[in-house]
C-alpha positions, 0 to 999 in steps of 0.5 A: 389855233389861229393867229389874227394880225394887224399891220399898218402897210406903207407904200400903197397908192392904189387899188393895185398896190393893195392887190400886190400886197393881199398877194406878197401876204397869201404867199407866206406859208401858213396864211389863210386870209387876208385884208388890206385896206387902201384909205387906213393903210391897214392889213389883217392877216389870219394865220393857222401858225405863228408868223413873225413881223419880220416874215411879213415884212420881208414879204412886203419888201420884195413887193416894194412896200414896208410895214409901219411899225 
């Protein structure tokens, strides 16, 4: 079954920076599909197996940005 999240993304400044994130996030194993929005800040991720908030962010901080929680 898969699991669809909602993360609020902090760190992006541009076009670029949602680039790097939509990469950090199709990187974690299991990720079918990923969105970031730049203006909200927002991420949706779908997963075909459970992914924790601590993944994502430990994906997201090696990239340089963190996840509001």
């Amino acid at each position: 079954m898969a699991q669809k999240i909602e993360i609020r993304i902090t760190g992006m400044s541009c076009e670029h920076c949602v680039k790097r994130v939509k990469e950090a996030l199709s990187r974690i194993e299991g990720v079918k599909e990923v969105s970031v929005e730049l203006v909200s800040g927002k991420g949706y991720i779908v997963s075909e197996k459970e992914i924790t908030i601590n993944i994502i962010k430990e994906a997201l901080k090696k990239e340089g940005y963190g996840v509001k929680e």
